[in-house]
Every structure is written in structure tokens, then in C-alpha cells.
N, C-alpha and C positions, 0 to 999 in steps of 0.2 A: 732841969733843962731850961735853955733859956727862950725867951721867944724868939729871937733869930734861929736858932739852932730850929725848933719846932715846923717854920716856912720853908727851911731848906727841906726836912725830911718829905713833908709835903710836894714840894714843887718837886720831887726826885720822884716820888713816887706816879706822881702824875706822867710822868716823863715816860718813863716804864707803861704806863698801861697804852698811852699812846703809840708807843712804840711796838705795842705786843698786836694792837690795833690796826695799825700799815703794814704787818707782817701776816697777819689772816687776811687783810684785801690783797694783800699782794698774789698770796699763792691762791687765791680766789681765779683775778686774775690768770696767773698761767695755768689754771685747770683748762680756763676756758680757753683761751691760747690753743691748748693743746685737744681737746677736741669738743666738740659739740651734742647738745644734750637733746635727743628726741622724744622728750615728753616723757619719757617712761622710766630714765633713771638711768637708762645705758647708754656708754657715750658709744659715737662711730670712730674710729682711726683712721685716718690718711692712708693707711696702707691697705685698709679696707677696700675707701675709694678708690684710691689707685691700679687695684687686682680689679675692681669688677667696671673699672674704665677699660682697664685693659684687653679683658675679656669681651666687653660688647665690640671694643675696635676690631679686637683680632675676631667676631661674627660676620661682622658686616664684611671684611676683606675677604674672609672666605666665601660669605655670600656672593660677592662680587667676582672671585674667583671662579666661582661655581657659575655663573650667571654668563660671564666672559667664557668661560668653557662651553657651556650649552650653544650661546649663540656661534663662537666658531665652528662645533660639531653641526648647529645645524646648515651651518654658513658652505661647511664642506661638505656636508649632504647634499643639501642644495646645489651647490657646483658640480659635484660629481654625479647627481641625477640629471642634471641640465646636461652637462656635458657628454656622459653616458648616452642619453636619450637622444641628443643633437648627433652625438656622430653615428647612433644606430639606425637614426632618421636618412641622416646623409647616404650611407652606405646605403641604405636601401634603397634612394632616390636613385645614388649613381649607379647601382647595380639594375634598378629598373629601365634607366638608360640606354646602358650597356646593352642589355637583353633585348629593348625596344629596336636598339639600333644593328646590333647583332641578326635582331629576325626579319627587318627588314633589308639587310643587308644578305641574306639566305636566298630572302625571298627574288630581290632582284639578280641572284645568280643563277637560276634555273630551277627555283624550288615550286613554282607555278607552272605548270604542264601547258598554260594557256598561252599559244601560237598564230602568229599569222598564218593565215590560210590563200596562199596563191591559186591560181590561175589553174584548170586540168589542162591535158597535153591530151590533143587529141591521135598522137602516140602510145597513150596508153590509157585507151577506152578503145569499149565496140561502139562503133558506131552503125547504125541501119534506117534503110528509110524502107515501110511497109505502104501498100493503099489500105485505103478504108472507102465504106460505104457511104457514109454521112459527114460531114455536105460532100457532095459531087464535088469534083475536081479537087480534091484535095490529096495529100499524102501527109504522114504521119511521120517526123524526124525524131529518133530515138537516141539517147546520147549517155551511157551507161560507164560509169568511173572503176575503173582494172588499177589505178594507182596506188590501192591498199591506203592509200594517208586522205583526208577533205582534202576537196578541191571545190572551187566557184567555174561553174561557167559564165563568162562573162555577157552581157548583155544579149543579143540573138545572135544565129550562125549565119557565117557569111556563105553564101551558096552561089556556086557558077555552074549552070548547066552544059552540059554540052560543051561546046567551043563556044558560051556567048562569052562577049567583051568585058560587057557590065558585070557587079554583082545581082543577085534577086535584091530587092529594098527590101525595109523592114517595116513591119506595120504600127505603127507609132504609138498607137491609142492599146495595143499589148503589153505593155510595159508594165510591169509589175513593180509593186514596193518593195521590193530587197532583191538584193542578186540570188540566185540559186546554189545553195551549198550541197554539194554531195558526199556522202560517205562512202566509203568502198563497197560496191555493188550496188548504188542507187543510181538512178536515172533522171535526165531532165530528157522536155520533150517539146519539138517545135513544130508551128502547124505551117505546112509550106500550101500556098493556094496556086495551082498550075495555069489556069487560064479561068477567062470570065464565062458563068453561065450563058446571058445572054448574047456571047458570041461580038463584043464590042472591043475584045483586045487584039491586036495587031502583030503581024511579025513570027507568026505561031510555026513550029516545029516538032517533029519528033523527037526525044532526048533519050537515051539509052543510059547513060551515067549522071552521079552529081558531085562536083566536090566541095568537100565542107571544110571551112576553116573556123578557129576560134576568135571571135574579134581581137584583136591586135596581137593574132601569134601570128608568126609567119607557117608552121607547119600545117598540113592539111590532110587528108584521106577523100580519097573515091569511091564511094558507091553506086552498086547497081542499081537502078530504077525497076520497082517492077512491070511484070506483065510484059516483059521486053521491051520497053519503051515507055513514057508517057509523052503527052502532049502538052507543049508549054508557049505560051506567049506574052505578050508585054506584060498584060496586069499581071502575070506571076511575085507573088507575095509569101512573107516568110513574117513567122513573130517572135517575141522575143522569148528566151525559155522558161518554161514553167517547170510546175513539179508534181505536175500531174497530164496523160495525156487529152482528159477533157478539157481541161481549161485552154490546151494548147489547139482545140479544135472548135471550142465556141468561141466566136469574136467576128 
């Protein structure tokens, strides 16, 4: 063999292992291309990561799913208790209303027994006048209610003796704090003073009747005077009614 021949065989064979050289980096290479080595010798696969990519997305969406469901559940809990509560509030308020106004409205239709109390008619009472012992010259006007319902006598009785003109006056400083209310079968009582003790009233006569009126009614009644007559002259005084016959005799 010649020396040329000898170079070629050489430079061939070097060719070859070079060759055999870039074909082990190479699929070195696409090992690693193809997947990745974690220290331990075993590679991970792309489809590996891909499944448990997969899997954590599809958690969190369900999480989220789950999380969006809750709040709308409590979302319309919440509405539905507000709303529930708000209109049971309501209704109760307006039924409170209702009832408030309902019972006032009862009441201003005759559900309170409490009445004005007019005026008695001296039409229907007894009326009487007696004497008494204490004070002298006096008599004692009795004025007793037959009208079954209250009645007020109004201020004092208007009294005309006899055939006089005038009426008797009333004695001013008798006036009492509140009118007199009678109930069926109660009594007021007025103290009439016929003439002055000491003999200083003028005009004096014997009186055998009295008539008595209620101040501002027009109707009236007459009674007898006792003892067949009394004696009456100008200071003859009368007071306003009381409701009792002492009070109607001290003054």
C-alpha cells in the first residue's frame, strides 16, 4: 500500500468517527428538546404539564364558580330577608294605622258614653220651698231633678214673689266654683233671705206664693210659701245653688 493510499484511509476514518460524533450530540440534543430532567433521572412530559395546568385552571374556576354561587345565594338571602322583613314591617305599620285610625274613628262615632249635660227644666223636677229656724227670716229653696238623665242648674233661681215687678237679686259673693250637676233624684238648694233683721228694708208685704224660674229658661213653677204667707221686703235675697242645704243657708 502506498503512502497516498495509507492518508486517504485515515482521513476516512476520521470522517466517520466525527460523524458518529454530531449524531450522539445531536440526539443528546432532542432528548432534551423533548423533555426536561429533574435531578433524579426522570424526565416530565408536556402532557404531564398540560393535564395538571389543566386541572388547577379547571379548580380555581370551580372555586370561583362555587364562590359566585355563594355570594348570589347569600345575595338573595339577603334580598329576600330584607324584603320579607320590610314588607312584614310595612304591613304591620299600615295595619297599625288602619286599627289606630279605625279606633279612633269608632270612637268619634258614639263609642264614648261621655255627653254634654244641658240645662234641668223646671218641668221636670219637684220643686219646694220649706221655713227654717236658723237664721231668722229665711226659707230654704229645694230643687230636686225627676228628669232621669244629669242636668246642671244654672247659676241661682230667678224668684218673683207675689205680684212684685222685679225679680229677688242674687247674692253675689255665693257663687260657687262650678255649676251644680244633678243626677236623677239629687237635689240643689238656694237660700232665699225674706226681709232684714234689723227692720231697715222697705216696701215689705205679705207673700202667699213664689215663682221660680231657671236662669235663661223661659219656663217656670209656683210655689206655696209656708205658714200661709211670709213676709218679704226690699233686701229680700236669694243665692246661687249649692249642693248642699247648709251651705245654701251660711253666707
Amino acid at each position: 500500500m502506498s503512502h497516498t493510499t495509507t492518508f486517504l484511509a485515515r482521513h476516512s476514518r476520521a470522517l466517520r468517527s466525527v460523524a458518529a460524533g454530531l449524531t450522539v450530540v445531536a440526539a443528546g440534543l432532542t432528548l432534551t428538546a423533548c423533555g426536561d430532567n429533574d435531578g433524579t433521572g426522570a424526565k416530565s412530559s408536556g402532557k404531564t404539564e398540560s393535564s395538571a395546568t389543566a386541572q388547577a385552571e379547571q379548580g380555581g374556576a370551580n372555586a370561583g364558580a362555587q364562590g359566585s354561587g355563594e355570594s348570589s345565594t347569600g345575595g338573595a338571602k339577603g334580598s329576600a330577608q330584607d324584603s320579607g322583613t320590610g314588607s312584614a314591617q310595612g304591613t304591620e305599620e299600615k295595619a297599625g294605622k288602619s286599627g289606630g285610625a279605625a279606633a279612633q274613628k269608632g270612637g268619634g262615632s258614639g263609642s264614648d258614653d261621655t255627653q254634654e249635660i244641658g240645662s234641668c227644666d223646671v218641668d221636670k223636677a219637684a220643686v219646694e220651698v220649706q221655713s227654717v229656724k236658723r237664721p231668722v227670716n229665711h226659707l230654704l229653696l229645694k230643687f230636686t231633678n225627676r228628669a232621669g238623665v244629669d242636668c246642671n242648674v244654672p247659676s241661682y233661681p230667678i224668684l218673683r214673689f207675689g205680684n212684685a215687678q222685679a225679680a229677688t237679686p242674687a247674692a253675689e259673693d255665693t257663687k260657687p266654683q262650678a255649676v251644680v250637676t244633678l243626677a236623677p233624684g239629687e237635689s240643689a238648694y238656694a237660700g232665699i233671705t225674706t226681709s232684714s233683721g234689723d227692720g231697715s228694708g222697705s216696701s215689705g208685704a205679705k207673700e202667699s206664693q213664689l215663682e221660680v224660674f231657671l236662669k235663661g229658661l223661659d219656663n217656670s213653677t209656683t210655689v206655696n210659701l209656708p205658714a200661709g204667707g211670709v213676709y218679704v221686703d226690699s233686701s229680700a235675697q236669694v243665692t246661687y245653688w249649692q249642693n248642699t242645704a247648709s251651705d245654701a243657708l251660711t253666707w
